[in-house]
C-alpha positions in Angstrom: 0.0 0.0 0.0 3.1 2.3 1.0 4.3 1.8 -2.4 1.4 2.0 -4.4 0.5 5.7 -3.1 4.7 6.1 -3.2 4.6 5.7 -6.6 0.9 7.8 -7.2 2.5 10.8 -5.6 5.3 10.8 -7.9 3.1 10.1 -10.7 0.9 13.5 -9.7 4.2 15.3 -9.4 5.2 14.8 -12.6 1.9 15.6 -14.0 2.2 18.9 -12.8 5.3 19.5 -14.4 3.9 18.5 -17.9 2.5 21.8 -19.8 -1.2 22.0 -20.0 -3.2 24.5 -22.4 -3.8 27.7 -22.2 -6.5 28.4 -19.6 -10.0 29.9 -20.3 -9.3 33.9 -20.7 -5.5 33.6 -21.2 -3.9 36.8 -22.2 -2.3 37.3 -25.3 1.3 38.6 -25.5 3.3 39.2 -28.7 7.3 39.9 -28.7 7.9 41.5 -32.3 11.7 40.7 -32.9 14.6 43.5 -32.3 14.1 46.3 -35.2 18.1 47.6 -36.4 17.2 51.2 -37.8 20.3 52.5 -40.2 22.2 53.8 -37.7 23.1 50.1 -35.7 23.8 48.7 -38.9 26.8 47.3 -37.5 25.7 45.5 -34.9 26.2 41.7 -34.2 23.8 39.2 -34.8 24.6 38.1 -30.8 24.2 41.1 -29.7 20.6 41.4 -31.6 20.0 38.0 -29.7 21.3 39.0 -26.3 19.0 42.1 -26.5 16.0 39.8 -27.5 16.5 37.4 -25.2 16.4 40.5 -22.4 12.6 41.6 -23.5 11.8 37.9 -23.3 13.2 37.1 -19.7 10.8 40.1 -18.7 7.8 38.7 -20.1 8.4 35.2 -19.0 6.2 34.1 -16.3 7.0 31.4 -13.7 4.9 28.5 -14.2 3.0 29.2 -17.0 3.8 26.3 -18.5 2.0 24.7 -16.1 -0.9 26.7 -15.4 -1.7 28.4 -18.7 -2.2 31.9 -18.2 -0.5 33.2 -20.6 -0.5 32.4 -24.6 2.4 33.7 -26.7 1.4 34.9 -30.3 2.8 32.1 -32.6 5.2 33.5 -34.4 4.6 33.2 -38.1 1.1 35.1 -37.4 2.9 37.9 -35.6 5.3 38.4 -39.0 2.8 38.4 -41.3 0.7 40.9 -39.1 3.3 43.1 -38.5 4.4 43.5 -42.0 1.2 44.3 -43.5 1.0 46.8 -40.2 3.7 48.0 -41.5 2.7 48.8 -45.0 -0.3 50.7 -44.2 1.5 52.5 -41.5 5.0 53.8 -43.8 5.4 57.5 -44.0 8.7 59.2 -45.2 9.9 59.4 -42.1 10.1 55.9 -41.2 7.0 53.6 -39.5 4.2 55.0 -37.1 5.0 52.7 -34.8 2.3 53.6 -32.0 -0.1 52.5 -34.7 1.5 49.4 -36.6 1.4 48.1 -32.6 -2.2 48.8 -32.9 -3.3 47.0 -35.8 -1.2 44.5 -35.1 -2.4 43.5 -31.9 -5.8 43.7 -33.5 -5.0 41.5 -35.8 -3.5 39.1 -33.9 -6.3 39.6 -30.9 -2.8 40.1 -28.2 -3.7 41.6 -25.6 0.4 43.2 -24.7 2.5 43.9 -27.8 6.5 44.9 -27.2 8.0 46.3 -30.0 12.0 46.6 -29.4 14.0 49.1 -31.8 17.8 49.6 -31.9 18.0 52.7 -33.4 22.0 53.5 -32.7 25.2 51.1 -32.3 28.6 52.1 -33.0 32.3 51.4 -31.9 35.4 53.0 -33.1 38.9 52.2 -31.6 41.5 54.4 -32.5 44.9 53.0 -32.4 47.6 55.6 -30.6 51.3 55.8 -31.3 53.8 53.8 -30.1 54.7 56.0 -27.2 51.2 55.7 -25.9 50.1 52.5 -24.6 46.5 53.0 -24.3 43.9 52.8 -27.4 40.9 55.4 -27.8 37.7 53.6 -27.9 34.5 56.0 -29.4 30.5 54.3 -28.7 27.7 54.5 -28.4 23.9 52.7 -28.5 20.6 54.0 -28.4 17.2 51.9 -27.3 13.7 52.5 -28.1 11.0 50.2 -26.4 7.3 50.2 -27.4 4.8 48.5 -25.8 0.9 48.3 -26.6 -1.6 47.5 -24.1 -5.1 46.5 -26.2 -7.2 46.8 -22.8 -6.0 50.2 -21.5 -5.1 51.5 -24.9 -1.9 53.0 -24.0 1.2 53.1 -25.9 4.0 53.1 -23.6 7.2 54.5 -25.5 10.4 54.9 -23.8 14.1 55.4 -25.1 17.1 55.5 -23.5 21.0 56.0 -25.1 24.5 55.7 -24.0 27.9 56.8 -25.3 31.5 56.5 -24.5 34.8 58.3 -25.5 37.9 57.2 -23.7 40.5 54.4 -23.3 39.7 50.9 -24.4 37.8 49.8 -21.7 35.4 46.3 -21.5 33.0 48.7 -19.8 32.5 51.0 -22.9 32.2 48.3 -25.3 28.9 49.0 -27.8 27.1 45.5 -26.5 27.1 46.3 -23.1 26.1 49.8 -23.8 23.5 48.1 -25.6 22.5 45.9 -22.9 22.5 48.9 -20.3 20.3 50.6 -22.6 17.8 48.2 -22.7 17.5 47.4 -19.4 16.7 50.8 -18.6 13.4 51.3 -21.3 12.6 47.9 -19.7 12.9 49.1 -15.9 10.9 52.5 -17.3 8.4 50.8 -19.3 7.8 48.7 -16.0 7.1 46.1 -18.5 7.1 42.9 -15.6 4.2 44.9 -14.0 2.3 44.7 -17.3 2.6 41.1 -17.4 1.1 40.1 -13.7 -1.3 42.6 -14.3 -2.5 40.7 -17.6 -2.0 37.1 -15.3 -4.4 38.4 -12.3 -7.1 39.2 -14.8 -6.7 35.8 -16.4 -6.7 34.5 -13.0 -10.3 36.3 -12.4 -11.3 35.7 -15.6 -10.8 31.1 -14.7 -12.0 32.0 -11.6 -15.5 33.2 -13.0 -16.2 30.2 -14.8 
């Protein structure tokens, strides 16, 4: 008997640690990849992945898997949402972004769309004589974060940038300018908040059925 419920408590633990569907009510959230505008055309593809993987970690939510709160917009839908957004929305300045954001989270019914834009990445290192040790390093990176929240129909827009002129230093290197950047739109944007807002009202939205 000892064994029999041994083994049927493990059996319910590792139930719960299969991923279930998304509950009743969950919220939509779409994470449009990073944009590079002309003036980070030189940045790395691992930066570009670094800095994505940043908006991700602050959207992720422990134990969704489990207990289905949240739905991520599949990605293929997203793409081809965006880019026709994106069309109607082109001006000769650029993108309106605030409303390519809106009609795509119309179109894709997300609830929380995050729009990530490099706009500036640069580094320079100027090599000094032979009587100077030190190298000159000249950087810089600029961030702008947009986030679209269907409910409350707010655009949150928030930009941040960072430069450096002085020796070679790991410190004023363009990716972790880049990085600082970023994490600051995503501290301003509050972003984290967003998301638990958008779990409690799935939350009360199971809970009413």
């Amino acid at each position: 008997m000892k064994q029999f419920l041994r083994y049927t408590a493990l059996l319910s633990f590792f139930l719960l640690l299969l991923p279930t569907a998304p509950a009743l009510g969950a919220a939509r959230i779409a994470q449009l990849p990073l944009v590079v505008e002309g003036g980070a055309g030189d940045v790395d593809a691992e930066t570009v992945d670094a800095l994505e993987e940043m908006v991700a970690r602050d959207l992720y939510m422990p134990l969704n898997d489990t207990v289905g709160w949240l739905t991520y917009v599949d990605d293929r839908a997203l793409m081809d949402a965006y880019d026709s957004a994106c069309g109607q929305y082109a001006t000769r300045r650029g993108y309106d972004y605030p409303a390519v954001l809106r009609a795509t989270a119309d179109a894709v019914e997300a609830d929380l769309v995050v729009l990530p834009i490099l706009t500036t990445y640069y580094e320079e290192i100027y090599y000094t004589s032979i009587f100077y040790e030190e190298n000159f390093l000249h950087s810089g990176a600029a961030v702008r974060l947009l986030v679209y929240d269907r409910a409350a129909g707010e655009i949150i827009d928030r930009r941040d940038a960072r430069s450096y002129a002085d020796e070679d230093q790991p410190s004023g290197r363009a990716y972790v300018l880049a990085g600082e950047v970023m994490r600051n739109v995503l501290a301003a944007a509050n972003l984290r908040a967003h998301v638990r807002d958008l779990r409690e009202t799935a939350r009360g939205a199971e809970g009413q059925q």
